[in-house]
KEMI-591994 format. One record per residue: x, y, z of N, C-alpha, C in turn. Coordinates in steps of 0.001 Angstrom, whole numbers, padded with zeros to 6 digits, always signed. Layout:
BEGIN
XYZXYZXYZ...
***
This chain:
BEGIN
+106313+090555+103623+106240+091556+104681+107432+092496+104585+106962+093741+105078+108097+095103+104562+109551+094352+106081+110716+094171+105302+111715+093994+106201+111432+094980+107313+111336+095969+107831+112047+096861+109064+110927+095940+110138+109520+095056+109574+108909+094711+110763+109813+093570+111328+110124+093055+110357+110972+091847+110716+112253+092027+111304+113099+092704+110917+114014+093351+111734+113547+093881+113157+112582+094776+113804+112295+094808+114785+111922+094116+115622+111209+092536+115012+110628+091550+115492+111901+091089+116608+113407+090728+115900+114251+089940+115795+115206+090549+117260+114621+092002+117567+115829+092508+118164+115472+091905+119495+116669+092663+120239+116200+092353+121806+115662+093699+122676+115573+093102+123728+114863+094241+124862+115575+095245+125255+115375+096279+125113+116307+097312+125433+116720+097729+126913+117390+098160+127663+117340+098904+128740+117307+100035+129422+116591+099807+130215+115574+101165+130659+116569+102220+131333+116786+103216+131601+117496+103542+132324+116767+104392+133386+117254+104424+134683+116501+105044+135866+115955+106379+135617+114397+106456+136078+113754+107839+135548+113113+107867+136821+112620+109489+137031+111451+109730+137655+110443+109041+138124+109513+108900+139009+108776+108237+139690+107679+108617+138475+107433+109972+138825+106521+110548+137520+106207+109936+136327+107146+109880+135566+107901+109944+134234+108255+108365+134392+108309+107588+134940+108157+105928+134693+106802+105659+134695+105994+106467+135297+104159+106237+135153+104390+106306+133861+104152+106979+132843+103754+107685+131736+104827+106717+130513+105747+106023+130811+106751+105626+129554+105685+103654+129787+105234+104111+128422+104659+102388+128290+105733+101713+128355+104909+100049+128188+105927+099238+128099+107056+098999+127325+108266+098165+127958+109251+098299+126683+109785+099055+125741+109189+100527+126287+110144+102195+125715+111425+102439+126837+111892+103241+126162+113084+104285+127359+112825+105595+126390+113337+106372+127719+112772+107772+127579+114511+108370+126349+114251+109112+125819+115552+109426+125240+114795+111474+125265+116578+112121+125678+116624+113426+125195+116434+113679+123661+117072+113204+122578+116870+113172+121182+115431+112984+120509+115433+113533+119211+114004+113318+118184+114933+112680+117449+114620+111290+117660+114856+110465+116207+114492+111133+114997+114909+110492+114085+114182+110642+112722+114351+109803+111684+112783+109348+111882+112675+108063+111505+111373+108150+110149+111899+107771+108818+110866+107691+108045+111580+106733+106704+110163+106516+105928+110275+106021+104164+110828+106827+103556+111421+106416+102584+111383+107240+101182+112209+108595+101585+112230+109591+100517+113016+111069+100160+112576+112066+101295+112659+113150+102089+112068+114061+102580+111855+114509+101232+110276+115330+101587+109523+116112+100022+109983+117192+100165+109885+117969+098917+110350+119639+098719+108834+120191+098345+108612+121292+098899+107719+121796+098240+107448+123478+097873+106808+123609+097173+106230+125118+096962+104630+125389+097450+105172+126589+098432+103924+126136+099493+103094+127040+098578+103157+127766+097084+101870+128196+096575+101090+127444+096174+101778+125792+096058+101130+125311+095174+100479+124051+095964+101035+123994+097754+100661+122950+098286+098892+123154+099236+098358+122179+099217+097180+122072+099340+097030+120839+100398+096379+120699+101305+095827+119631+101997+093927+119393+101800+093849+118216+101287+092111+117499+100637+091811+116845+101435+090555+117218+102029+089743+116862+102650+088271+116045+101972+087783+114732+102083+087487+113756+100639+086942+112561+101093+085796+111923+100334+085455+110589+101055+083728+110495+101314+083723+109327+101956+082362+109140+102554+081363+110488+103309+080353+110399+102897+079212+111224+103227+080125+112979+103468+081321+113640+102274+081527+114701+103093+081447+115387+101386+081658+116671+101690+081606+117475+100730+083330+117923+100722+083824+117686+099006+085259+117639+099196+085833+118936+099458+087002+119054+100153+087466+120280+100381+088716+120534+100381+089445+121474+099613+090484+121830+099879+091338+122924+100084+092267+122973+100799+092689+123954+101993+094169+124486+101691+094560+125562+101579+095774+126226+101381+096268+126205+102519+097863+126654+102770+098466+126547+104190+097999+128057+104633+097534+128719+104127+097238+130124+104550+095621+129862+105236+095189+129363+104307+093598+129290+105099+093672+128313+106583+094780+127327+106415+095282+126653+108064+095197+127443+108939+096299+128373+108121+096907+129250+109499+096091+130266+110005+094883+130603+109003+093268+131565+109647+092596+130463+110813+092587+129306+110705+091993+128542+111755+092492+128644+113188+091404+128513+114424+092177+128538+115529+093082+127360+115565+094009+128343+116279+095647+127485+116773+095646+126791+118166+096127+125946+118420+096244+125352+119807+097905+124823+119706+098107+125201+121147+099547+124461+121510+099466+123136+122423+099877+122280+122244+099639+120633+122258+101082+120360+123265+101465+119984+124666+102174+119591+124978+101907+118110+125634+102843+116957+124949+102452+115727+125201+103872+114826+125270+103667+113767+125479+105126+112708+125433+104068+112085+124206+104975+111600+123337+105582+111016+121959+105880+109112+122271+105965+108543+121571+106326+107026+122066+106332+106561+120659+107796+105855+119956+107925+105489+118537+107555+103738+118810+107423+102874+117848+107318+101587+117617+109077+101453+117956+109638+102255+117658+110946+101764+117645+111770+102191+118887+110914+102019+119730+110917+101493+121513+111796+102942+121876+111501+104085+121255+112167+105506+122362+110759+106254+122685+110775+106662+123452+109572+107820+123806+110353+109400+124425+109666+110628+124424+109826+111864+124280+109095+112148+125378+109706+112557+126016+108170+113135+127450+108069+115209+126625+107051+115543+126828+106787+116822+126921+106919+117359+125545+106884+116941+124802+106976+117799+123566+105991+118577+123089+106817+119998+122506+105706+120639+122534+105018+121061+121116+104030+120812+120247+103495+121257+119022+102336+122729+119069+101941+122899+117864+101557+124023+117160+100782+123920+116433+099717+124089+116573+098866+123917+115072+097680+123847+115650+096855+123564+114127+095003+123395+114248+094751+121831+114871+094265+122052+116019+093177+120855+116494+092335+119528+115251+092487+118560+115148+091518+118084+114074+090070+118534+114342+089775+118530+115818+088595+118163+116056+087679+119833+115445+088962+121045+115581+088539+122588+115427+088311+122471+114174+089289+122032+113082+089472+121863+111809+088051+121656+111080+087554+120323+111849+086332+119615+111542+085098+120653+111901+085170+121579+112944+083988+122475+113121+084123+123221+112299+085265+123860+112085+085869+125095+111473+085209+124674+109332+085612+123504+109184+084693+123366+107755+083560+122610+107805+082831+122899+108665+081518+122213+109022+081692+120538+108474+082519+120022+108547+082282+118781+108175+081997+118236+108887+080495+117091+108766+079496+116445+109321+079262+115351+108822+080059+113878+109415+080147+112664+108935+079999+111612+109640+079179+110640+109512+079041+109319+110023+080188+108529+110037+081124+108629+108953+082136+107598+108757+082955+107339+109800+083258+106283+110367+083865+106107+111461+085820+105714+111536+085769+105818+110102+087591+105606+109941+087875+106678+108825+089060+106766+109272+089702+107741+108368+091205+106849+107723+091369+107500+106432+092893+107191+106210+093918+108464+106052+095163+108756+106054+095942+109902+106371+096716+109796+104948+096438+110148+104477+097570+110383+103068+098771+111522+103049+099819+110991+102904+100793+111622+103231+102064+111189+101796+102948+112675+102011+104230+112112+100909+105033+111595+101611+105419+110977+100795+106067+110248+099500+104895+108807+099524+103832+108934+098818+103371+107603+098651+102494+106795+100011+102302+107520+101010+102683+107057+102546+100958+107274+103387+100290+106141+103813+099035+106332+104269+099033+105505+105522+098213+105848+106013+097970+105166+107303+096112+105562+108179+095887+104866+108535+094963+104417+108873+094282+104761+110276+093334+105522+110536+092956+105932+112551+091719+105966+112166+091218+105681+113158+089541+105830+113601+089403+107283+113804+087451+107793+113398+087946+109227+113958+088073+109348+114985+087467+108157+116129+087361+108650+117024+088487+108843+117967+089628+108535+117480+091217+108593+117594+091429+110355+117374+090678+111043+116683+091573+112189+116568+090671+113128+116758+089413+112768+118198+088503+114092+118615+088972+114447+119545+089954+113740+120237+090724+114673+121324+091811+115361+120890+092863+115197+121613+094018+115542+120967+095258+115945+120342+094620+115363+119272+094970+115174+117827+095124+116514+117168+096255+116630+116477+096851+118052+115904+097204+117876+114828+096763+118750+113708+097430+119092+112605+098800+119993+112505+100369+119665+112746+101090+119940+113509+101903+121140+112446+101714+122164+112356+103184+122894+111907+104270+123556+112722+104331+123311+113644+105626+124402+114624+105760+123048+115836+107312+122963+116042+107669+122392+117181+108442+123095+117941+108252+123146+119408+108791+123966+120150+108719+125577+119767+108199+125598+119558+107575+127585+119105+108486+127643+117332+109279+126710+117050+109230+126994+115440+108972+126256+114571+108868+126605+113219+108540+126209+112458+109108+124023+112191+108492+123267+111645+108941+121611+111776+109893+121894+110738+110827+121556+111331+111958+120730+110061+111718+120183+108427+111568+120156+107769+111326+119410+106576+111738+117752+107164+112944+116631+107978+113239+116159+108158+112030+115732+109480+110833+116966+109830+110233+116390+110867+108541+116691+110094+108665+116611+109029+107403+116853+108675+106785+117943+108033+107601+118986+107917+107049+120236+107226+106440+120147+106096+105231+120832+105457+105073+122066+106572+103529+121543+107466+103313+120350+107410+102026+120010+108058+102127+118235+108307+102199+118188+109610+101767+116504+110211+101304+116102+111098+100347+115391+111334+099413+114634+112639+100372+114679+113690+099527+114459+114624+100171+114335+115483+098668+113276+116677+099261+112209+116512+098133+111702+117663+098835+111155+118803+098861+111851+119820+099578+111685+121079+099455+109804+122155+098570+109667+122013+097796+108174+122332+098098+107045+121591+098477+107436+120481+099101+105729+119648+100680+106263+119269+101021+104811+118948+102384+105005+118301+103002+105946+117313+103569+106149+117055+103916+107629+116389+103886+107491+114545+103756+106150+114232+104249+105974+112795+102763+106307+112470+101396+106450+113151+100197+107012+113450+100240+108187+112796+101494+109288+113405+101379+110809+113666+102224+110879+112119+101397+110588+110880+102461+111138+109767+103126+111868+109369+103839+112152+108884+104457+113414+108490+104110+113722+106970+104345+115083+106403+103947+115543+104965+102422+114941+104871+101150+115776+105703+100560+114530+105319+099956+116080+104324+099098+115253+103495+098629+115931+102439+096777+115877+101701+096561+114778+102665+094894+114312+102624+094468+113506+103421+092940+113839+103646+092246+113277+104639+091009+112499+104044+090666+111124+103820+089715+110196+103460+088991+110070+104470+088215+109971+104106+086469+109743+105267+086277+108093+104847+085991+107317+105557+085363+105564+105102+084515+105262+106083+083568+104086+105528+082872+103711+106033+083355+102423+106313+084553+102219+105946+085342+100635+106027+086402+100837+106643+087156+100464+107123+088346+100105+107649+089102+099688+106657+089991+100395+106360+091476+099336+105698+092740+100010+105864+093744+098852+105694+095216+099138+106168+095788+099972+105676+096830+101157+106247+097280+101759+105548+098939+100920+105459+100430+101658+105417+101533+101261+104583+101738+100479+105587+102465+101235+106632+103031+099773+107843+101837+098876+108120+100750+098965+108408+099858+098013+108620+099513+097160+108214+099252+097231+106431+099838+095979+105734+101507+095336+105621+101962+095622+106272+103478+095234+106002+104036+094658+107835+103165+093871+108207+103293+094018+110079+103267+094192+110785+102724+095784+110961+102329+096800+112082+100700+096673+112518+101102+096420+113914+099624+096795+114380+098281+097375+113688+097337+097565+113885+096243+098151+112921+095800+099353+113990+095971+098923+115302+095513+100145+116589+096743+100845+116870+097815+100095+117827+098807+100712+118065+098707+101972+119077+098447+101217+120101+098198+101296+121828+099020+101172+121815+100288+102443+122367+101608+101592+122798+101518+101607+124388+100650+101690+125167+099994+101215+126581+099579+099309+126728+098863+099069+125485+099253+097956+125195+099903+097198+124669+101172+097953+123931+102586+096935+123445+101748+096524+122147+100880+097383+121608+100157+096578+120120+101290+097460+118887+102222+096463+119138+103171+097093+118090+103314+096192+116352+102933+094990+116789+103076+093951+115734+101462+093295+115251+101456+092977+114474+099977+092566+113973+100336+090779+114246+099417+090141+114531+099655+088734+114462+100002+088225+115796+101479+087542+115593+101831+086250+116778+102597+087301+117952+102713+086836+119042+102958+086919+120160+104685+087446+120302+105383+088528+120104+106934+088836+119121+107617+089529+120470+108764+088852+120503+110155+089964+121321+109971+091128+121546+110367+091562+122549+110657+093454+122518+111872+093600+121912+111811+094646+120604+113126+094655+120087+114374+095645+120794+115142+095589+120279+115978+097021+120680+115974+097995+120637+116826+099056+121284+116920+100636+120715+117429+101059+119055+116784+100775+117941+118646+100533+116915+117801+102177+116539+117035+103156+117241+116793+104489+116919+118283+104885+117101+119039+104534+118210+119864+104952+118450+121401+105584+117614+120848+104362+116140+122122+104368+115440+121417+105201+114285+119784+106602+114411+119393+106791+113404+119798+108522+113467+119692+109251+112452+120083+110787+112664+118735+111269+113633+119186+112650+114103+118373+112885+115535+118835+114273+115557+117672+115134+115887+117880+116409+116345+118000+116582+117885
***
């Protein structure tokens, strides 16, 4: 199993600090609200040349497709304001994104599919796993935070964003979209992580019954 699950397993419970009446509705269990964007990922941030970058659309019952960041940015745009919630027990109230809707995306290239799971392919090496029916609400194909452009360090120039599950969900660099008729795990999921990742239901760990860990976002770089 990938160490960081086990390390999180091990920590302790963090403490909450006094919030809003509001704003304690809305922070699931065993989060605290933090001012900061962690930044939290695998592997290298990617470099790219956006003449040459492409997002594939691919898989069960669809006709394959692929998409320049220019033909994105012809699609309708929606602005997405939501609270955020990491596995690694901080949550974000209100944040605000930019980008194409999945669900517009999906009208917008007539794609018309039975398949009921998707996988998210993303750089460096990096996939993960949602139902579609996880990303007909929504769910954003994200390039701009807070009216600018994402960070390279937050995902540039294109990443999910699914407001309703845990955030390691919302990939960053993602770079393709698989259609299945099966279910299977993507990186954290085989390595300890939840397979749903309800963080309303604390489905943070796959398996036995585990601690609330700590804040250790705290000790990670952060915009």
């Amino acid at each position: 199993m990938h160490s960081k699950a086990e390390r999180l397993k091990a920590m302790k419970t963090p403490v909450a600090a006094a919030v809003k009446p509001e704003l304690a509705r809305r922070l699931p269990p065993g989060q605290v609200w933090t001012e900061r964007f962690p930044i939290l990922h695998e592997g290298e941030v990617p470099q790219y040349d956006m003449a040459e970058w492409t997002l594939r659309f691919f898989g069960a019952g669809v006709e394959e497709r692929t998409l320049t960041y220019a033909d994105l940015m012809k699609l309708p745009q929606t602005t997405l304001r939501c609270d955020i919630h990491c596995v690694t027990r901080w949550s974000k109230a209100d944040t605000e994104w930019s980008g194409v809707r999945f669900r517009d995306l999906l009208e917008a290239l007539e794609i018309r599919t039975e398949a009921p799971y998707l996988m998210i392919h993303a750089d460096p090496d990096y996939e993960t796993n949602v139902p579609l029916k996880d990303l007909l609400g929504d769910a954003l194909l994200a390039h701009s935070y807070n009216g600018e452009p994402l960070t390279p360090k937050h995902g540039w120039p294109l990443r999910l964003v699914v407001p309703h599950l845990y955030f390691w969900k919302s990939a960053k660099w993602i770079r393709g979209v698989e259609f299945m008729t099966e279910d299977r795990t993507g990186f954290w999921e085989r390595n300890g992580f939840h397979n749903t990742a309800d963080p309303f239901r604390e489905e943070r760990f796959s398996g036995e019954e585990l601690p609330i860990p700590e804040d250790e976002w705290v000790h990670k770089d952060y915009d």
